[in-house]
C-alpha positions in Angstrom: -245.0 161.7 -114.6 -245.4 163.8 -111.0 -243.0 166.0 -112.6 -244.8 166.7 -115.9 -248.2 167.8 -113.7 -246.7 169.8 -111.8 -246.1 172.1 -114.3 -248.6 173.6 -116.8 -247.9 172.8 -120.6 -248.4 175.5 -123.2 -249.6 175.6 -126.9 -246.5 174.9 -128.8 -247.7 178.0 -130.9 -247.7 180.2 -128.4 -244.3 179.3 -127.6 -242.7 179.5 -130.6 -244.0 183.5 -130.8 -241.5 184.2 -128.5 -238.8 182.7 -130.5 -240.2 184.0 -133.6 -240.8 181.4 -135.5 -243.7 181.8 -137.9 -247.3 180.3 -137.7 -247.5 179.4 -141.2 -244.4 178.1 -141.0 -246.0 175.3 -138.2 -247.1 172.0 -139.2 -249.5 171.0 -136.0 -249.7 167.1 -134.3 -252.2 168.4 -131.4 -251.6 171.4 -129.5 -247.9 170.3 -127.7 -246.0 169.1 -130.8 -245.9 170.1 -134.3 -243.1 170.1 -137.2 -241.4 172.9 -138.7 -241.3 173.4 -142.2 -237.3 173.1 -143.0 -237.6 175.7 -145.9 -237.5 178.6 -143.5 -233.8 177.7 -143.0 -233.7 179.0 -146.1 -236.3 182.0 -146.3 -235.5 183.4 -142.8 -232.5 186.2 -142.9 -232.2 186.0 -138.9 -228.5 185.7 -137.9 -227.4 182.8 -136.8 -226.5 182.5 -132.4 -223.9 180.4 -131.3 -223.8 176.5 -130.5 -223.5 174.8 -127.4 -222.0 171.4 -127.7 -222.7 168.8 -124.9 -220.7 165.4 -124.7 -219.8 163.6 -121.8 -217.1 161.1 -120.1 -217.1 157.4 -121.4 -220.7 155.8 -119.8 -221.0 153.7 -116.6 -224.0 151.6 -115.7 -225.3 154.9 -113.6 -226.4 157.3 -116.5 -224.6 160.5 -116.4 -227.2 163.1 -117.7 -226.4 164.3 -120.7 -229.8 164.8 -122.2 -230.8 165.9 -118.6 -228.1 168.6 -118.6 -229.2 169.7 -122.4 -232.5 170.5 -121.6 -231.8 172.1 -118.2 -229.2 174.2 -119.8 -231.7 175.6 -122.4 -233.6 176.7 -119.4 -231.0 178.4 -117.3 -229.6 180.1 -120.5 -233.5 181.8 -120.7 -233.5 182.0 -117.4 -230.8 184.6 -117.7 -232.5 186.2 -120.8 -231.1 184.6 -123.5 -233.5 182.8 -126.0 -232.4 179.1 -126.1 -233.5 175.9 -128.0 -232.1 172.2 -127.4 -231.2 169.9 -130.4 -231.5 166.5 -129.7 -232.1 163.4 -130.9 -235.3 161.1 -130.7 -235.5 157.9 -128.4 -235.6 154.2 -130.5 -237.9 152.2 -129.5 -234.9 149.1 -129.1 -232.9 150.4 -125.8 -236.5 151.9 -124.6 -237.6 148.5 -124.4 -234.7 147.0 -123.6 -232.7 148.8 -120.4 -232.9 152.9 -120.5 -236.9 153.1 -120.5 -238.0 156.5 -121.6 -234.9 159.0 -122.5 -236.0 162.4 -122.9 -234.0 164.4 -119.9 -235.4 163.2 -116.3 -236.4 165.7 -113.1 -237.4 169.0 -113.5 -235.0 169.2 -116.7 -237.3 167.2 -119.1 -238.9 168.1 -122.9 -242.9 166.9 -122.9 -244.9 165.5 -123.8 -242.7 162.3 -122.8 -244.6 159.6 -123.7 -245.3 160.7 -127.4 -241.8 161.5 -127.9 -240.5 157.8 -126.6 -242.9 156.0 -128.7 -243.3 156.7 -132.3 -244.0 160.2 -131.7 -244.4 162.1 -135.1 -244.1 158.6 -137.2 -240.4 159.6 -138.3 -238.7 156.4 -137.4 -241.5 154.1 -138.8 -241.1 156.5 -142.2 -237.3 155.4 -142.0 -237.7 152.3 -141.4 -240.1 151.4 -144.5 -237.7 153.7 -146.8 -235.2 151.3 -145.6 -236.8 148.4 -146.4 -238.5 149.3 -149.7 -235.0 149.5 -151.1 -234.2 146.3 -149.5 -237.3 144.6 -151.3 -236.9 146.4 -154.6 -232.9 144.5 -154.4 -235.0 141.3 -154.0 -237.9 141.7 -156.6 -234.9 142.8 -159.1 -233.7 139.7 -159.1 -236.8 137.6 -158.8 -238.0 139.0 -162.5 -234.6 138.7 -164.1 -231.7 140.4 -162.7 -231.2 142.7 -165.4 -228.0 144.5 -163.3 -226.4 140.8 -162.8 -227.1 141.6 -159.2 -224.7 139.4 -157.2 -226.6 137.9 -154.3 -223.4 137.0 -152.1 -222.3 140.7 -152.5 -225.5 142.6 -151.3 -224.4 145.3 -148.6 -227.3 146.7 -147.8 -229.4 145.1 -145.2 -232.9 145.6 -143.9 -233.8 147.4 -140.5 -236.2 147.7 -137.9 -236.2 149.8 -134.5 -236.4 146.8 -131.8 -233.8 145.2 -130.2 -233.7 141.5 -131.7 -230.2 139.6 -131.9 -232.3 136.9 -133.9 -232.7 139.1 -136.4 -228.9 140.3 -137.2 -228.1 137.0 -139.7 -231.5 135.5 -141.2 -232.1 133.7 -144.8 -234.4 135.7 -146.7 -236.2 133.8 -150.0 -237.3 130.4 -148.4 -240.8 128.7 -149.7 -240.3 127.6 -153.3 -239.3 130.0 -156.1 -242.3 131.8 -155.9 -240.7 133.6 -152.9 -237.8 134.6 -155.1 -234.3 133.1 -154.6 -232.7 132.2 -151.1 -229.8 134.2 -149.9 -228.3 135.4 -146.4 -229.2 138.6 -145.2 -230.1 140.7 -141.8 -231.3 143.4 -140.2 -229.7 146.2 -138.9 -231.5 148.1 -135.8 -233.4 151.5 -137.4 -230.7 154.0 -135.6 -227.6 152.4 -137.3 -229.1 151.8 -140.4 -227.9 154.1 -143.7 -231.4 155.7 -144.2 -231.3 157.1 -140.6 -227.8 158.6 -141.2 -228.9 160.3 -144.8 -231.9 161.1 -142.8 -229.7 163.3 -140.8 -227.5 164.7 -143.1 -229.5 165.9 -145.5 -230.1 169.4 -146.2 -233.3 169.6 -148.2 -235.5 166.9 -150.1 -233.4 167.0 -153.6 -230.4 166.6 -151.4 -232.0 164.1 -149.1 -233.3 162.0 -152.4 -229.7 162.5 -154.2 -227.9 160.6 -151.3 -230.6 157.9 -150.8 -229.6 157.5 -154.3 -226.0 156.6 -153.8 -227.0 154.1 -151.3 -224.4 151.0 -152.5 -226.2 148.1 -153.0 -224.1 145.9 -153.7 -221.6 144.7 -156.6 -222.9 142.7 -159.8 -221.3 139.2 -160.9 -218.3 141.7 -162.6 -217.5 143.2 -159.5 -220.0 146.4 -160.8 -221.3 148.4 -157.7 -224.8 149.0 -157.8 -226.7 152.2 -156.2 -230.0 152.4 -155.1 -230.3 154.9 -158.0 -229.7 152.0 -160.2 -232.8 150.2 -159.3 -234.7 153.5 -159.2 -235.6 153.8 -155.2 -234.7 157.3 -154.4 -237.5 158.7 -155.6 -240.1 156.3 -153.5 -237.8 156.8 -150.8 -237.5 160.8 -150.3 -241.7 160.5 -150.7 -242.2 158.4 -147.8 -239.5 160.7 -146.1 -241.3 164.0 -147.6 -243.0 164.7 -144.1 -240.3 162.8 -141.5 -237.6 165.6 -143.1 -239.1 168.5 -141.3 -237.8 168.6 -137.5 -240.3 168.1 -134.7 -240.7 171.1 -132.1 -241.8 170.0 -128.2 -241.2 172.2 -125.5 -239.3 171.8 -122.0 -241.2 171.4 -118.7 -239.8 175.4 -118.2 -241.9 176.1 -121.8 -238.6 176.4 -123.8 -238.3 175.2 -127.3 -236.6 171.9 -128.1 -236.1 170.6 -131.5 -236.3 166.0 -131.4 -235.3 165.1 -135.0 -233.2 161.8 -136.3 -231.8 159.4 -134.4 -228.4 157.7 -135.0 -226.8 156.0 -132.5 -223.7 157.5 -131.7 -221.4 153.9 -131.3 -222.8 152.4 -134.5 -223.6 155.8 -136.5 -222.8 159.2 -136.0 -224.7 160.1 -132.9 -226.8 164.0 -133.4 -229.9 165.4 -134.0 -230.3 165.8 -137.9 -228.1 168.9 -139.0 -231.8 170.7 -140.5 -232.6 170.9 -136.6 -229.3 172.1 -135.4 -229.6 174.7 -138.4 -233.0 175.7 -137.1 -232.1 176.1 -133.7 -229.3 178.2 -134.4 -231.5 180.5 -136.7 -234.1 181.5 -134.1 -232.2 181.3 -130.8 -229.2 183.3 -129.4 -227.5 179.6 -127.9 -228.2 176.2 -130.0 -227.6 173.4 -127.2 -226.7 170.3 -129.2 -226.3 167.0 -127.8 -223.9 164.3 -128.8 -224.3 160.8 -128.1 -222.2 158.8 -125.3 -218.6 160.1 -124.4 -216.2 162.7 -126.5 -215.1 159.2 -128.6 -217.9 158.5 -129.7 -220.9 161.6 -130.2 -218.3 164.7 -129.5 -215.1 163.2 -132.5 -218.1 162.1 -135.1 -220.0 165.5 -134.2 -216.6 168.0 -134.9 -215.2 165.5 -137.2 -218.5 165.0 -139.6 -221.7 166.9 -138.5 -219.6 170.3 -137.7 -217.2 169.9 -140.9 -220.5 168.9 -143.4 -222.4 171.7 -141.9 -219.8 174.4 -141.6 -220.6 174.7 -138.3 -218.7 176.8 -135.5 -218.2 175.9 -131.8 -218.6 178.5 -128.7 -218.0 175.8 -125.9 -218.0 171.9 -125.8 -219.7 171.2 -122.3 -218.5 167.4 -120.5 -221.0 165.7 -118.2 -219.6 163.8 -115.4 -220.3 162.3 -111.9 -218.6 161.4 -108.8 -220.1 158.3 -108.7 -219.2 157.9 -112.7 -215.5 159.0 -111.7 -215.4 156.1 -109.0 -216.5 153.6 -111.4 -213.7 154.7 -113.5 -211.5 154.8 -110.5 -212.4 150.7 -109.5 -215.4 151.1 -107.7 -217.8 148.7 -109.3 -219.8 148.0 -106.4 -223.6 149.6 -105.3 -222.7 153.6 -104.4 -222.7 152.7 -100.4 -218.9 153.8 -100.0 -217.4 157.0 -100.0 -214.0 156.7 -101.5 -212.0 159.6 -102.4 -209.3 157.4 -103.8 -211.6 155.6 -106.6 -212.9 159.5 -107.4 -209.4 160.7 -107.6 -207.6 158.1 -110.0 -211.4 157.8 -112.0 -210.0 161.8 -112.9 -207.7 160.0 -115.6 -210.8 159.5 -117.7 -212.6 162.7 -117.4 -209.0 164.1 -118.7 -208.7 162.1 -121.6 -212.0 163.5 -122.4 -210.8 167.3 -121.6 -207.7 166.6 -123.9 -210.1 165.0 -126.4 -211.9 168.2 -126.6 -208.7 170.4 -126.7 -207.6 168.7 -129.8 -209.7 169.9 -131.9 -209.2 173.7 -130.6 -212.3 174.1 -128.7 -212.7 175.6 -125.3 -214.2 173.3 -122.8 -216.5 173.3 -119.8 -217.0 170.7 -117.5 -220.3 170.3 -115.8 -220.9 167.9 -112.9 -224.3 167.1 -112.1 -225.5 167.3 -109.1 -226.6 164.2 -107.2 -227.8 164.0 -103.3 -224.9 161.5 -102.3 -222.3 164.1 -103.2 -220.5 165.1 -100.7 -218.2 168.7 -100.6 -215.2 167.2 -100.6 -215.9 164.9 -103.7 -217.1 168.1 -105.6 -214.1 169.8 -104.1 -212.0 167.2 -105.6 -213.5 167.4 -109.2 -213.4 171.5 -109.3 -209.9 171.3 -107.9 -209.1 168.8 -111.0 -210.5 170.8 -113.3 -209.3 174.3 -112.6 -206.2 172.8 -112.5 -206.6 171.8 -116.4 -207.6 175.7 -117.2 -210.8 174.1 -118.4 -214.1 175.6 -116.4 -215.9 173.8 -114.0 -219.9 174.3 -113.1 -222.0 172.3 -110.4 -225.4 171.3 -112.4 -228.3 170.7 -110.4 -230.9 170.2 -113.0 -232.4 167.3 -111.9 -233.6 168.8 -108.9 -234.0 172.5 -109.5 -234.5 172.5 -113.5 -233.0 176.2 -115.3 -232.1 177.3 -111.8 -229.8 174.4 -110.9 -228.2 175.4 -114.8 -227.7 178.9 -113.8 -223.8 178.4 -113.1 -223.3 176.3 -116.0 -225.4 179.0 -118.0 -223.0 181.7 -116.9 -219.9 179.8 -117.5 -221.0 179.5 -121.1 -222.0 183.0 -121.9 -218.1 183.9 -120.6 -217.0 182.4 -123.8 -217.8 184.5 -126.7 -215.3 183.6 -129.3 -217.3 181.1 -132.0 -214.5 178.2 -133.2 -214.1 176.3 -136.3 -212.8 172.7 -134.9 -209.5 171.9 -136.1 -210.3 168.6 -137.1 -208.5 165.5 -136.7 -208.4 164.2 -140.2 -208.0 165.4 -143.3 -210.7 164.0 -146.1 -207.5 163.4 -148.2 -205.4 161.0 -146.1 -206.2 157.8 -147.0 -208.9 155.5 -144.9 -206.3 153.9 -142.8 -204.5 157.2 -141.5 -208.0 158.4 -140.6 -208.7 155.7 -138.3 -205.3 155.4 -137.4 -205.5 159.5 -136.3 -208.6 158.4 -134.9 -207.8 155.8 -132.7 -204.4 157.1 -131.5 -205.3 160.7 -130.7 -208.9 160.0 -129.5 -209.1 156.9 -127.9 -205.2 156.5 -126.8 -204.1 153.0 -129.1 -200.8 152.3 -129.2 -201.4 150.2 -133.0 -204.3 149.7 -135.3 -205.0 146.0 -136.9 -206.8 144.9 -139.3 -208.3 141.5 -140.4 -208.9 139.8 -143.4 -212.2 141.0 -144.1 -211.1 144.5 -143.2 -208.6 144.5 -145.8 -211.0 143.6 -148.0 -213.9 146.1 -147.8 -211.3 148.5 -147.8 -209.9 147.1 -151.3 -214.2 147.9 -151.8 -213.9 151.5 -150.5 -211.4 152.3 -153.3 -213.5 150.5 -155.5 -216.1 153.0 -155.3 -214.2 156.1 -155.0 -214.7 156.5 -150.9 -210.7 156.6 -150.0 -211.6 160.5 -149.4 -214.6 159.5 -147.3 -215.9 160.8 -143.7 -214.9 158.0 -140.9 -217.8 157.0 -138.6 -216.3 154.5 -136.0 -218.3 151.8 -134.6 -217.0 150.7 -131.3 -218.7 150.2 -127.8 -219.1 152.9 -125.9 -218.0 151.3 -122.4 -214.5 151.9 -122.7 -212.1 154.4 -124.9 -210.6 151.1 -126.4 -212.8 148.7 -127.9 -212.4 146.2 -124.8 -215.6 147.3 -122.6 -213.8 145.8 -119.7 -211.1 148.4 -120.0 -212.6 151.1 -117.5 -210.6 154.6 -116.6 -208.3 155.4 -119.2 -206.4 152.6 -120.6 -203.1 152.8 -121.9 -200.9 150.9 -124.9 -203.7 149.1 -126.1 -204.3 147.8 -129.9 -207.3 148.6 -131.8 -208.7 145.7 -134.5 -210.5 146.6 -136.9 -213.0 143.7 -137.7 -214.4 144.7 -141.0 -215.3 148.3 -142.7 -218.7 148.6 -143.9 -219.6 151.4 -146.8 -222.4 154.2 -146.5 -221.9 155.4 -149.5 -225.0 158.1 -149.6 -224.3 159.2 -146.2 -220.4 159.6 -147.9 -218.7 157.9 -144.6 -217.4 154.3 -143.9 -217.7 152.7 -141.2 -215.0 150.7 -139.6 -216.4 148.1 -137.5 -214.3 147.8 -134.0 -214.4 144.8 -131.7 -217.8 142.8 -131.2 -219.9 146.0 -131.3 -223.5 145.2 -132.9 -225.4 147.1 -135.5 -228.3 144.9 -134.1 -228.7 144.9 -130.3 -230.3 142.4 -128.1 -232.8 142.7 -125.2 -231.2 141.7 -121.7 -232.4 138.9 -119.5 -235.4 141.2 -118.0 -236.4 143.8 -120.5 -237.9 146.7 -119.5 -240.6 146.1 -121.8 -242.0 143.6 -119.2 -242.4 146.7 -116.9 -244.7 148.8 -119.2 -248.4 149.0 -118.7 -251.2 151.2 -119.8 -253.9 152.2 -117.6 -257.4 153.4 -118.4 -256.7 156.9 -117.7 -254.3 156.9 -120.3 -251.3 156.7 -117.8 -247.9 154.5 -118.6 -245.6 153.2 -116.1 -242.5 151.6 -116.9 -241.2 154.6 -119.5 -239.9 157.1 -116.6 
């Protein structure tokens, strides 16, 4: 909050003047927030500036900054004249409430105003949510009033969703009370970020293309083994209208008074992990540098983001930035204690990750920057150590102090990027014509470094389903945790011959990817022991504490 007063907030239109981004064009929620139209994508002939991708190194309990670094990039690269917009996604209310708090950049590198972004904000995640679960009713009333489709109850796929962390939630029976209620059967709920809508949501490049691929939302599969689409029971159209507003990105500003673009919100180790691709668009339209911002580590947000998001929306690549710490690097060296100690041998042998990550990057063609932000413990020699490392790699290396000093503690990083000037298409791991197995077998070996890929029972079986309904030529959107590059969280660093298991493959067939479901990862989350919802108050003034 101290941060945010110190510095004065301007009319979001006066703002977007400088970027050139018409009035009319402006759909206002008060005078720091408003909506853009997405149809000036389309009406705009402004060239298109180059994109900034920003990943990071596989997560430790710390936080490494990747939202942090986004933002203060976009203010270093105006710093040095160059107009710059962020792209990057909204908070869910689930991890708010359950351990990160609020999660819109921190420091002097933050977009504002905070608290309206990290709780329901424009309304766009409530809008998904009851999209979602419209369809999921509509599946229900069908078959109350006669089950015209023969919809199989023991096959329905899709699930209902809501944007809170609740593990009580993720197997329920649905239909209880009499027959009056309609007719029992098991179902659940999958948290609003990983749910189907949200990843359509994000995809989508206009309203007729957003309410075309709610429309291939598979249902399920009739008695004869039939798949059924939402467009079967007629939902799209309901859908897209509760949508019509959500679809147009939300504009905020930085605590500098650049423009950032917060729109969608998938979860990057149960969905794909960006901003929708209508904001990235955007941003690239009326900025010289897009700054786009992929969720976790290059596993996870940066091989969905080049893979899907980058391949779907013809997207080139300038730089891929990787954020990393010392005290990140230690963890993933063996030091799992408090950061008391200063041990040069846990930094240097926690490098193996941050490589993996570099060589991650590399594979898909794409020239890579490494930025390590700044925190007061470091010491010379540790960011002596890390440079040394990766100079060594030809890769670049920048010290980001963001946190602290905002666009001036970017500047480095800033001029690293603006080096680069060739724009890449990623050579991309897969080919949409190998078949779903040789995807996540690409996937897993050259990304995450397994030595075999199983699969189950189940897993055979969905992928006998995927065939069914034509998806062998699908996207792949892995859904793994994010702790570790295998799917063991406990596997720290950068593990080596290690098997992948695949535990069962799930289909989004509107959002035209399946989803192969890796280890115990959750589509529904649970709270910890002490929420940080229990540390949230409101005070008269209108204050919060508990969200920074």
């Amino acid at each position: 909050m101290k941060f945010q007063k110190m510095l004065k907030l301007k009319k979001i239109f006066d703002i977007s003047k400088k970027y050139e981004i018409p009035e009319e064009s402006l759909r206002p929620y008060g005078d720091y927030i408003a909506k853009v139209d997405y149809r000036l994508l389309y009406e705009s002939m402004k060239d298109f500036g180059k994109l900034i991708f920003v990943t990071g190194i596989t997560p430790t309990p710390y936080g490494e900054g990747k939202t942090t670094t986004v933002i203060g990039l976009v203010d270093a690269l105006n710093r040095l004249g160059y107009k710059s917009l962020a792209s990057i996604r909204q908070p869910s209310l689930g991890p708010i409430f359950g351990i990160k708090g609020g999660a819109a950049g921190g420091g002097y590198a933050q977009v504002v105003p905070m608290d309206d972004i990290n709780l329901l904000f424009t309304g766009d995640f409530p809008a998904i949510e009851y999209a979602n679960n419209l369809l999921a009713s509509l599946i229900d009333n069908h078959i109350f009033h006669g089950n015209e489709l023969g919809i199989d109850s023991r096959k329905i796929k899709f699930r209902r969703a809501i944007d809170m962390n609740d593990r009580s939630l993720r197997s329920i029976v649905v239909g209880l009370g009499g027959s009056a209620n309609g007719f029992p059967r098991e179902a659940g709920f999958d948290i609003t970020a990983a749910s189907e809508v949200m990843a359509i949501f994000g995809l989508s490049l206009n309203i007729n293309d957003l309410k075309k691929k709610l429309g291939e939302i598979l249902v399920g599969f009739s008695y004869d083994k039939k798949p059924i689409y939402a467009r079967d029971l007629k939902a799209e159209g309901a859908m897209a209208a509760i949508l019509r507003r959500a679809i147009n990105p939300n504009l905020v500003q930085t605590l500098e008074n650049n423009l950032a673009f917060v729109h969608g919100g998938p979860f990057a180790n149960i969905a794909h992990g960006t901003s929708s691709i209508l904001s990235i668009k955007l941003a690239l339209k009326f900025s010289d540098y897009a700054v786009v911002e992929g969720g976790f580590a290059t596993d996870l947000g940066g091989e969905k983001f080049l893979d899907i998001i980058a391949r779907l929306g013809d997207l080139k690549v300038c730089a891929v930035v990787i954020v990393a710490t010392t005290r990140a690097l230690k963890y993933h060296g063996g030091l799992k204690v408090n950061y008391v100690e200063d041990s040069n041998k846990n930094l240097v042998r926690g490098l193996q990750n941050l490589e993996k990550h570099i060589e991650n990057m590399q594979a898909f063609g794409l020239k890579v920057v490494v930025a390590l932000n700044k925190f007061s413990e470091d010491t010379k020699e540790e960011i002596k150590i890390v440079r040394d490392f990766v100079e060594s790699m030809g890769v670049g290396f920048a010290l980001s102090d963001v946190w602290a000093q905002g666009g001036k503690g970017g500047e480095e990083l800033a001029k690293k990027i603006v080096e680069i000037e060739e724009e890449r298409t990623p050579r991309f791991i897969y080919k949409l014509e190998q078949s779903p197995k040789e995807k996540i077998e690409r996937i897993a070996k050259i990304i995450y470094g397994a030595s075999l890929v199983e699969y189950s029972q189940e897993a055979e079986a969905d992928l006998k389903d995927v065939s069914l309904v034509g998806m062998d030529n699908s996207f792949v959107c892995m859904a793994k945790t994010p702790l570790s590059l295998s799917a063991d969280p406990k596997l720290i660093g950068r593990p080596e011959d290690f098997k992948i298991m695949v535990r069962e493959v799930r289909i989004s067939h509107g959002a035209n990817f399946i989803v192969p479901v890796l280890g115990k990862i959750m589509t529904m989350p649970g709270l910890p022991k002490i929420p940080q919802a229990v540390k949230f108050d409101i005070f008269e003034n209108g204050e919060m504490q508990g969200i920074y």
